[in-house]
VOROZA-571584 format. One record per atom (N, C-alpha, C, O): chain; atom name; y, z negated, x negated. Coordinates in nm, 3 decimals. Atoms other than C-alpha are relative to their C-alpha. Example, Ala and Ser with C-alpha at 12.3 -4.5 7.8 and 13.67 -1.06 7.14 Angstrom:
residues 2
+------+------+---------+---------+---------+
| unit | site |       Y |       Z |       X |
+------+------+---------+---------+---------+
|    A |    N |  -0.119 |   0.000 |  -0.089 |
|    A |   CA |  -0.450 |  -0.780 |  -1.230 |
|    A |    C |   0.120 |   0.000 |  -0.090 |
|    A |    O |   0.118 |  -0.066 |  -0.194 |
|    A |    N |  -0.119 |   0.006 |   0.082 |
|    A |   CA |  -0.106 |  -0.714 |  -1.367 |
|    A |    C |   0.109 |  -0.073 |   0.077 |
|    A |    O |   0.220 |  -0.090 |   0.026 |
+------+------+---------+---------+---------+
end
This chain:
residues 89
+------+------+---------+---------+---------+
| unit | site |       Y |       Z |       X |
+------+------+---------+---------+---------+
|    A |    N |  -0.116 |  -0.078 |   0.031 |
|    A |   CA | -22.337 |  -9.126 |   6.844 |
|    A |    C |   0.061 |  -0.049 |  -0.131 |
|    A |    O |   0.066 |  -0.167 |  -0.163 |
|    A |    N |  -0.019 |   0.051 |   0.119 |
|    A |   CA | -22.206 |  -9.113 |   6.515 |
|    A |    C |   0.128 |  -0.017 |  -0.012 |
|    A |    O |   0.173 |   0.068 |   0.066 |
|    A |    N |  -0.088 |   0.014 |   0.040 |
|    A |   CA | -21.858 |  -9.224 |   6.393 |
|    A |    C |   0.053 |   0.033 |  -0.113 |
|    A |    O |   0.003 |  -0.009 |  -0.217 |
|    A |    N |  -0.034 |  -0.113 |   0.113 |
|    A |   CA | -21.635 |  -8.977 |   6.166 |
|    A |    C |   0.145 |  -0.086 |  -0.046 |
|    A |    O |   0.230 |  -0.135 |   0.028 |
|    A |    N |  -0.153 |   0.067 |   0.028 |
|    A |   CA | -21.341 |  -9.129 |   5.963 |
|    A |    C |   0.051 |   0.127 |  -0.099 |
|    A |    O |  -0.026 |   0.160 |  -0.190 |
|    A |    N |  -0.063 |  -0.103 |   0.063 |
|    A |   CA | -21.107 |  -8.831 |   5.815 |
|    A |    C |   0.123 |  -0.072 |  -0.048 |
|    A |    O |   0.207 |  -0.103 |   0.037 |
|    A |    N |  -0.111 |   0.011 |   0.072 |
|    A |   CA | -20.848 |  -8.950 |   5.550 |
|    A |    C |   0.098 |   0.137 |   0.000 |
|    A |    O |   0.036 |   0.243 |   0.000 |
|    A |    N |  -0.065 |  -0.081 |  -0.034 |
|    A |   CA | -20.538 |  -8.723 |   5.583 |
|    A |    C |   0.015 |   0.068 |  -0.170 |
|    A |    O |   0.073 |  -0.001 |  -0.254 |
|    A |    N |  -0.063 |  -0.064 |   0.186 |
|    A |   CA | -20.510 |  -8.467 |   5.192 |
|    A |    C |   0.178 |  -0.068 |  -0.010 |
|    A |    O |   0.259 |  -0.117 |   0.068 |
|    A |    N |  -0.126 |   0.044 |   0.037 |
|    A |   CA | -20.210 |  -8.559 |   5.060 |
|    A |    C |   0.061 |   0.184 |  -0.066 |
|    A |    O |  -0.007 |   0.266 |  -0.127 |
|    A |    N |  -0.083 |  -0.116 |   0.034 |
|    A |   CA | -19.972 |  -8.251 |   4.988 |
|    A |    C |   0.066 |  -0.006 |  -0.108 |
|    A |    O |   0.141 |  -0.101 |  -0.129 |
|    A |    N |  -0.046 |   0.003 |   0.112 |
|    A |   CA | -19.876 |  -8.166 |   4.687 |
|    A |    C |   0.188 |   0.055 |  -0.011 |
|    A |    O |   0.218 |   0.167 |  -0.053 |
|    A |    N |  -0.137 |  -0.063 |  -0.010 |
|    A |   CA | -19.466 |  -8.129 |   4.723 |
|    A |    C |   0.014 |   0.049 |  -0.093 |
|    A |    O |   0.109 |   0.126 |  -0.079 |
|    A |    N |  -0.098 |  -0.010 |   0.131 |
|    A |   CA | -19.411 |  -8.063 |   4.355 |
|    A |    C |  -0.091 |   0.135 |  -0.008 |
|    A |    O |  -0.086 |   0.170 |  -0.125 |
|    A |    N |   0.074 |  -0.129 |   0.009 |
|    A |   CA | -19.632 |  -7.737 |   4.389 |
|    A |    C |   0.049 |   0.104 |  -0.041 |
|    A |    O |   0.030 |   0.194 |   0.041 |
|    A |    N |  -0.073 |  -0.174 |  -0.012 |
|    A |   CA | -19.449 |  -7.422 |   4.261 |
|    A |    C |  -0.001 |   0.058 |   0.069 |
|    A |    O |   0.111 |   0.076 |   0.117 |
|    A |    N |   0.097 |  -0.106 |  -0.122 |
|    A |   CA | -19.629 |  -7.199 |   4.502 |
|    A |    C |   0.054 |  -0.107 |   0.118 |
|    A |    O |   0.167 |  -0.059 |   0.114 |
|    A |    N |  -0.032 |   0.008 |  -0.121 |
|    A |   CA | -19.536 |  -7.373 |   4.798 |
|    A |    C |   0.151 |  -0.086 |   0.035 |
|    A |    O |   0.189 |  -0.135 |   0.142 |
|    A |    N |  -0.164 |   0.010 |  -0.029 |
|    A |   CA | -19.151 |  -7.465 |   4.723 |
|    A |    C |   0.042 |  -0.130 |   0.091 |
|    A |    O |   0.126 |  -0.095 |   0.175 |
|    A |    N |   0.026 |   0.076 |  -0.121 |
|    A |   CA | -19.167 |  -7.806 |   4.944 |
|    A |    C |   0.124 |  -0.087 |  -0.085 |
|    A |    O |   0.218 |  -0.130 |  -0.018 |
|    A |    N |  -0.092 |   0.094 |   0.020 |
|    A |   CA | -18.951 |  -8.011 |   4.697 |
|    A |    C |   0.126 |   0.067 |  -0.039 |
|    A |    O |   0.146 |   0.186 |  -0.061 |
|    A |    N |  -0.130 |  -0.078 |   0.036 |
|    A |   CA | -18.582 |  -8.005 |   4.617 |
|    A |    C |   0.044 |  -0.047 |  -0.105 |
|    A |    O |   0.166 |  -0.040 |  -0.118 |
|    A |    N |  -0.016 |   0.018 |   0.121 |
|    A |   CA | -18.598 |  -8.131 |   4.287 |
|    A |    C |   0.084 |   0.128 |  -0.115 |
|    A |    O |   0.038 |   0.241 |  -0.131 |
|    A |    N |  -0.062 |  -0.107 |   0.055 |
|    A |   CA | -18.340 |  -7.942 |   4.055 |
|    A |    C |  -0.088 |   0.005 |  -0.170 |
|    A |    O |  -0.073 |   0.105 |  -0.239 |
|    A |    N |   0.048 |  -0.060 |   0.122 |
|    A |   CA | -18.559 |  -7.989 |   3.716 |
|    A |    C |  -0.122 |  -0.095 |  -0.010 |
|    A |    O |  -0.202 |  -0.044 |  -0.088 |
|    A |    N |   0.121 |  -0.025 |   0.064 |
|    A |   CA | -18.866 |  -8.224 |   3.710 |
|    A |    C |  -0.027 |  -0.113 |   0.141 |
|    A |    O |   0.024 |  -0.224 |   0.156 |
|    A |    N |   0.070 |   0.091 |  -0.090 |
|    A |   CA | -19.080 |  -8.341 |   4.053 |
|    A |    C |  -0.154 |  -0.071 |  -0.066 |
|    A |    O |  -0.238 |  -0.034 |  -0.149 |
|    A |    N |   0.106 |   0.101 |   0.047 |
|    A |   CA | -19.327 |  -8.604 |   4.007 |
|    A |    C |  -0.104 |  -0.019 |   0.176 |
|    A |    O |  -0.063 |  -0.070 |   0.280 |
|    A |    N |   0.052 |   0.039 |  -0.103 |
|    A |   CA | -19.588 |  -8.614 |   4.265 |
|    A |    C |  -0.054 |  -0.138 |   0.084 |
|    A |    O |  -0.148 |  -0.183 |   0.019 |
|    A |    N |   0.084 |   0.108 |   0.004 |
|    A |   CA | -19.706 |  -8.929 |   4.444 |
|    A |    C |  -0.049 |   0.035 |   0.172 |
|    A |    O |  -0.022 |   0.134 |   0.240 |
|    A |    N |   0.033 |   0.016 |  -0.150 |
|    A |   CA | -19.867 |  -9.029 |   4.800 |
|    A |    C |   0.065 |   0.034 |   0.083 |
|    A |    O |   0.104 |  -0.063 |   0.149 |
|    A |    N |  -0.047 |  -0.016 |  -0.175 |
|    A |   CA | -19.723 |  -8.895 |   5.091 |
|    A |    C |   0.126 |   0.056 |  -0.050 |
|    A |    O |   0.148 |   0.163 |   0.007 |
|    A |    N |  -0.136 |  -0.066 |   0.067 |
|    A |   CA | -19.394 |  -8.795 |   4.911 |
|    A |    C |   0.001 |   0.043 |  -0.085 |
|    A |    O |  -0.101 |   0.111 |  -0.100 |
|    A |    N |   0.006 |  -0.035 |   0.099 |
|    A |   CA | -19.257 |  -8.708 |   4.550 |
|    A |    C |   0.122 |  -0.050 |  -0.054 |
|    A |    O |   0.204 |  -0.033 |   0.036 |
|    A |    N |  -0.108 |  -0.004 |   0.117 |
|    A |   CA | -18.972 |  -8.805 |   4.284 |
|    A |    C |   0.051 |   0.093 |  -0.018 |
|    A |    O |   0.006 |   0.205 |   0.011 |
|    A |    N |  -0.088 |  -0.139 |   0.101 |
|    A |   CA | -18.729 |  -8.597 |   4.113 |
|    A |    C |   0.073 |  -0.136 |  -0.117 |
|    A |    O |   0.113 |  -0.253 |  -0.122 |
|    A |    N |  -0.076 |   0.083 |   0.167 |
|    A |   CA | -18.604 |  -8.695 |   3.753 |
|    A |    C |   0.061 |   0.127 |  -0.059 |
|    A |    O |   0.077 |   0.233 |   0.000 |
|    A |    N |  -0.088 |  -0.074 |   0.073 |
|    A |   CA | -18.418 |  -8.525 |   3.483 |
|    A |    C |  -0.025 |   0.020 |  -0.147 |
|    A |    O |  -0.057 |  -0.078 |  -0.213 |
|    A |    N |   0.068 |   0.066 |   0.113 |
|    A |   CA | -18.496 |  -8.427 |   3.152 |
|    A |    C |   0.127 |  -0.061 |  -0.066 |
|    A |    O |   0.239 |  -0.087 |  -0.020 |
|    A |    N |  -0.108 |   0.016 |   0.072 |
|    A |   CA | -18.331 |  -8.524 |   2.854 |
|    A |    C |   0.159 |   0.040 |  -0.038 |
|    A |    O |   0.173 |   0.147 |  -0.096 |
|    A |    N |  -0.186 |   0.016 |   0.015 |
|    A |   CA | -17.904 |  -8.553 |   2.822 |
|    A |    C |   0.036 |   0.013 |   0.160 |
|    A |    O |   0.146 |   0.005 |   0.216 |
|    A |    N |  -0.076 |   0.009 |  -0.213 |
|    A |   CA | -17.920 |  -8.525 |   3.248 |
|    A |    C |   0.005 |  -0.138 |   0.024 |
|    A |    O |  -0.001 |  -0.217 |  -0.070 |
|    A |    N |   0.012 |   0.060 |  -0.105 |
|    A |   CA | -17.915 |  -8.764 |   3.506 |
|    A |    C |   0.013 |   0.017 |   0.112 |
|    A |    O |   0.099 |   0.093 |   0.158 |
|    A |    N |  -0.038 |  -0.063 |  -0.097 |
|    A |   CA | -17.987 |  -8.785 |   3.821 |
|    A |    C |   0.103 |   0.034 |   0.095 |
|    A |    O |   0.185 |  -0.053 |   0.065 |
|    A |    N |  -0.108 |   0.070 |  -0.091 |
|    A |   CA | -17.724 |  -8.758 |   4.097 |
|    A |    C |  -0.055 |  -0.056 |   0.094 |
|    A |    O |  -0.175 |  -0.081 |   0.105 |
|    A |    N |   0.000 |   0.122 |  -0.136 |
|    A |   CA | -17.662 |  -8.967 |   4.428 |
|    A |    C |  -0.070 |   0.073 |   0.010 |
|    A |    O |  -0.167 |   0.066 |  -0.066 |
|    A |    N |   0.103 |  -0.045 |  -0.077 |
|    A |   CA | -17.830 |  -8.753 |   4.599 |
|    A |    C |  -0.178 |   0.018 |  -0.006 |
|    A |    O |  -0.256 |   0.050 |   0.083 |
|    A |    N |   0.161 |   0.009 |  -0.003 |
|    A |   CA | -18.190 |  -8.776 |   4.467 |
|    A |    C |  -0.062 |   0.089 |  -0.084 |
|    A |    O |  -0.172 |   0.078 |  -0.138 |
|    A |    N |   0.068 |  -0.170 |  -0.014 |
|    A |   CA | -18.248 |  -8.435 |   4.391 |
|    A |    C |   0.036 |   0.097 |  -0.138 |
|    A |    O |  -0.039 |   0.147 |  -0.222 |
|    A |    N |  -0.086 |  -0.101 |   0.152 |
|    A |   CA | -17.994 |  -8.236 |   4.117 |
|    A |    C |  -0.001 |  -0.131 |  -0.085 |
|    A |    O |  -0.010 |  -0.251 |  -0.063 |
|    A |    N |  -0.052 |   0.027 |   0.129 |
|    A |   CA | -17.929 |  -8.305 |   3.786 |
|    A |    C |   0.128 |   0.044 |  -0.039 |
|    A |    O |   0.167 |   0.155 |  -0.003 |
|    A |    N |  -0.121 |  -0.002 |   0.079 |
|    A |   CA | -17.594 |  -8.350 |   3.584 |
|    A |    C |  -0.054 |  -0.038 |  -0.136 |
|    A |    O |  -0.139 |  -0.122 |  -0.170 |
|    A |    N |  -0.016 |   0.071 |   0.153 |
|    A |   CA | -17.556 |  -8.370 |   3.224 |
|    A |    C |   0.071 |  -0.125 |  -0.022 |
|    A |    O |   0.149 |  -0.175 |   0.059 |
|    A |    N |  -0.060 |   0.132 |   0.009 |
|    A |   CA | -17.454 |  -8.672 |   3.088 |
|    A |    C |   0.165 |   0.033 |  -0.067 |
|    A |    O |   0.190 |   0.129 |  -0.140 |
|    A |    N |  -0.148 |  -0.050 |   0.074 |
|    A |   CA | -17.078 |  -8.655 |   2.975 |
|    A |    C |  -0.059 |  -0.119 |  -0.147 |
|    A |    O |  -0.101 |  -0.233 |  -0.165 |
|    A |    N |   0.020 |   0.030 |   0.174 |
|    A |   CA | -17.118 |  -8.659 |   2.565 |
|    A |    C |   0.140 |  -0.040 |  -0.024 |
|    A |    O |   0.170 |  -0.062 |  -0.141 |
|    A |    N |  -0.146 |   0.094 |   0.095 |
|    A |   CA | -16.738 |  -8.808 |   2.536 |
|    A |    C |  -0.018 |  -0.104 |   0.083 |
|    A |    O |   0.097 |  -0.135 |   0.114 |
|    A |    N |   0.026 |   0.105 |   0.004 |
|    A |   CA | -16.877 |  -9.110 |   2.686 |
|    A |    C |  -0.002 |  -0.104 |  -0.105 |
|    A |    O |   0.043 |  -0.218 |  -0.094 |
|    A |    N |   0.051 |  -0.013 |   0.169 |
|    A |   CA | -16.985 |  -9.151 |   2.316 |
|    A |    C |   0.063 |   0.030 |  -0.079 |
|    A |    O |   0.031 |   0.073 |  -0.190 |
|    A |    N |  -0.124 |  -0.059 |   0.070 |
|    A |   CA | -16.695 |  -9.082 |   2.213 |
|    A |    C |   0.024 |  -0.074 |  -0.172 |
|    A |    O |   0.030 |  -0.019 |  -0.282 |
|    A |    N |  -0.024 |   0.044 |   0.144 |
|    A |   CA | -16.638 |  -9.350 |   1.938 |
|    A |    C |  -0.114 |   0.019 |  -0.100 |
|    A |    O |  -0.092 |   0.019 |  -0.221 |
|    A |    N |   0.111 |  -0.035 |   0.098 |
|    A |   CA | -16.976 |  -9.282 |   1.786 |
|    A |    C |   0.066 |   0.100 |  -0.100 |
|    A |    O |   0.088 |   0.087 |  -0.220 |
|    A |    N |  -0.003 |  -0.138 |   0.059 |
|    A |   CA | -16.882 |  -8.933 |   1.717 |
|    A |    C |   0.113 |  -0.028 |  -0.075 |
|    A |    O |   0.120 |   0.006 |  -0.193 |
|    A |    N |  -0.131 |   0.066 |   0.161 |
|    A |   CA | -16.548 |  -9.086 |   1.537 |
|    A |    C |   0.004 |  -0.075 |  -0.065 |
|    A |    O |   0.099 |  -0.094 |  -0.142 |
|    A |    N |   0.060 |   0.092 |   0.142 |
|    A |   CA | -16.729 |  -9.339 |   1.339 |
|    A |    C |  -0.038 |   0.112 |  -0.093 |
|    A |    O |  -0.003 |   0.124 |  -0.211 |
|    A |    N |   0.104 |  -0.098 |   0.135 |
|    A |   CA | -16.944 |  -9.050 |   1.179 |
|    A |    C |   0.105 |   0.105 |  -0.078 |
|    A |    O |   0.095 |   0.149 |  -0.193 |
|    A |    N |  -0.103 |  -0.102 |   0.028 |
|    A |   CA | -16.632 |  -8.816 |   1.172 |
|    A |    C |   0.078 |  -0.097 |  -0.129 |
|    A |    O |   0.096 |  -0.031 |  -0.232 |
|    A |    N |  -0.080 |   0.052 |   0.063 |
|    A |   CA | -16.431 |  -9.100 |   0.974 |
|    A |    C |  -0.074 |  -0.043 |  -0.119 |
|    A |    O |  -0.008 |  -0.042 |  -0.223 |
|    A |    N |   0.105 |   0.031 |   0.093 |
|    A |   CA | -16.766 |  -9.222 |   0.751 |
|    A |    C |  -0.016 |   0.142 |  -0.061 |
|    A |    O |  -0.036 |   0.120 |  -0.180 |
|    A |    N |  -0.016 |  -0.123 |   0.032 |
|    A |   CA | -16.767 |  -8.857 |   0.671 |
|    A |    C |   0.141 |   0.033 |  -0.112 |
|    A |    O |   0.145 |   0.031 |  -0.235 |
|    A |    N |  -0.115 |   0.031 |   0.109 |
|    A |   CA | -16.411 |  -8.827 |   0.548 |
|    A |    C |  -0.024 |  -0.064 |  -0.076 |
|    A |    O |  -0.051 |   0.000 |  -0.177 |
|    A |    N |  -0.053 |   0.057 |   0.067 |
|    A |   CA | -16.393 |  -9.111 |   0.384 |
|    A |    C |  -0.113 |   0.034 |  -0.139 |
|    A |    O |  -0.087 |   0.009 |  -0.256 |
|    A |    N |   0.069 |   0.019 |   0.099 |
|    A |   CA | -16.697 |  -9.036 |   0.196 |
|    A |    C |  -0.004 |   0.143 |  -0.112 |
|    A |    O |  -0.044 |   0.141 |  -0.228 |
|    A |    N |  -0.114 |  -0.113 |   0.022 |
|    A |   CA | -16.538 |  -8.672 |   0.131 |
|    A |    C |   0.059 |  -0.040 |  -0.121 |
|    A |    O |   0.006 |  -0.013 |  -0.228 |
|    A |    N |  -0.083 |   0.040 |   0.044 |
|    A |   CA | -16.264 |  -8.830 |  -0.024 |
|    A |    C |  -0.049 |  -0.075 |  -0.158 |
|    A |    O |   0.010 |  -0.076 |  -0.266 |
|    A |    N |   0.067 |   0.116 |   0.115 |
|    A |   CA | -16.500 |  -9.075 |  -0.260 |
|    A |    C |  -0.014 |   0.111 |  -0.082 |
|    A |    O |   0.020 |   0.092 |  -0.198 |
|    A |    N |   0.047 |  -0.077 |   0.073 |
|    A |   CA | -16.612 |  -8.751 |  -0.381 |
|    A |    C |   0.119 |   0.044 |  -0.080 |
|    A |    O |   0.132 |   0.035 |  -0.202 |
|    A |    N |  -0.123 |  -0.127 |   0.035 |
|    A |   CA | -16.313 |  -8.549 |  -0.439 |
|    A |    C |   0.086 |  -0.121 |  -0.137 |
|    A |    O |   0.108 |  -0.097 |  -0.256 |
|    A |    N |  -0.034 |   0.105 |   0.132 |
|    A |   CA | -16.165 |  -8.894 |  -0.633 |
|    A |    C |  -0.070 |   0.018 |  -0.106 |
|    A |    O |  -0.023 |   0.059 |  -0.212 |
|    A |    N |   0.071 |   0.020 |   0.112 |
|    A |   CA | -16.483 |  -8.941 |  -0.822 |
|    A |    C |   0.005 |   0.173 |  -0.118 |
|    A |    O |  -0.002 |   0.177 |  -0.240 |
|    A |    N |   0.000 |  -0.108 |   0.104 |
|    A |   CA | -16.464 |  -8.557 |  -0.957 |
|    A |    C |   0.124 |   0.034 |  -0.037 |
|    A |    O |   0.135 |   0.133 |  -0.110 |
|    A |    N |  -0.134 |  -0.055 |   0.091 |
|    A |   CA | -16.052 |  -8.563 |  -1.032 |
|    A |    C |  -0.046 |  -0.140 |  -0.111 |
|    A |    O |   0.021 |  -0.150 |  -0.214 |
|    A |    N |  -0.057 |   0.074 |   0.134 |
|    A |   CA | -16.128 |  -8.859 |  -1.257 |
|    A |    C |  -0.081 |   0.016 |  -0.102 |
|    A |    O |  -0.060 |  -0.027 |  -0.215 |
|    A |    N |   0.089 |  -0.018 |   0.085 |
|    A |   CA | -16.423 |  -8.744 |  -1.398 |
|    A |    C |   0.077 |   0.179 |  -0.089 |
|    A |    O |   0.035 |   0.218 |  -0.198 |
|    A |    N |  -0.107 |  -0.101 |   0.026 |
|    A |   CA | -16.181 |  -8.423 |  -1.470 |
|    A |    C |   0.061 |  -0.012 |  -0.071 |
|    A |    O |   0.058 |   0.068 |  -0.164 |
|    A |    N |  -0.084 |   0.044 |   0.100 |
|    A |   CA | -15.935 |  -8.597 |  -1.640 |
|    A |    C |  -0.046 |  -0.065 |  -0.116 |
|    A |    O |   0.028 |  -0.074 |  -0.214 |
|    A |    N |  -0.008 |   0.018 |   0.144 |
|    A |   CA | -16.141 |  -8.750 |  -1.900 |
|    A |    C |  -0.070 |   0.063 |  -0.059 |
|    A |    O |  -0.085 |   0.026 |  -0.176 |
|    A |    N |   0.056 |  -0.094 |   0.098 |
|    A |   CA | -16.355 |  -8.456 |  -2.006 |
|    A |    C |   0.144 |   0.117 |  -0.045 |
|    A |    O |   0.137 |   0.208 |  -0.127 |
|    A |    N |  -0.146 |  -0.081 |   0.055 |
|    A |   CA | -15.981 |  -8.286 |  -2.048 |
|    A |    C |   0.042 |  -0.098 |  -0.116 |
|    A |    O |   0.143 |  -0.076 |  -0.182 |
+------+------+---------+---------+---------+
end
């Protein structure tokens, strides 16, 4: 009598066609289960599953370094062409 060993398929949750995961934007398949991630500017939430954007005024002072390096360099300009103004007058 012969002896049969059957490994169990593994299911593909992240399948389109068969809707199994609850990933809100990117499942990752592995063994017996699956991941969920997020793309770029998300993260995930608690729960596993959805995505949130990241809050961009986290980052807040970045965006008012570049805003103020901006001005000021504005300003360099607007100087450098009243004085270059005044001595071709």
């Amino acid at each position: 009598m012969g002896f049969c060993f059957h490994l169990p398929l593994d299911i593909d949750e992240c399948d389109p066609a068969k809707q199994l995961d609850r990933c809100s934007q990117i499942c990752e398949n592995t063994l017996g289960s699956y991941n969920c991630s997020c793309l770029k500017g998300f993260k995930l939430r608690k729960d596993g599953y959805d995505c949130e954007g990241i809050n961009e005024f986290d980052n807040r002072w970045n965006y008012f370094a570049i805003i103020v390096v901006c001005f000021v360099v504005c300003l360099s300009f607007l100087q450098m062409e009243l004085i270059l103004h005044k001595k071709a007058a």
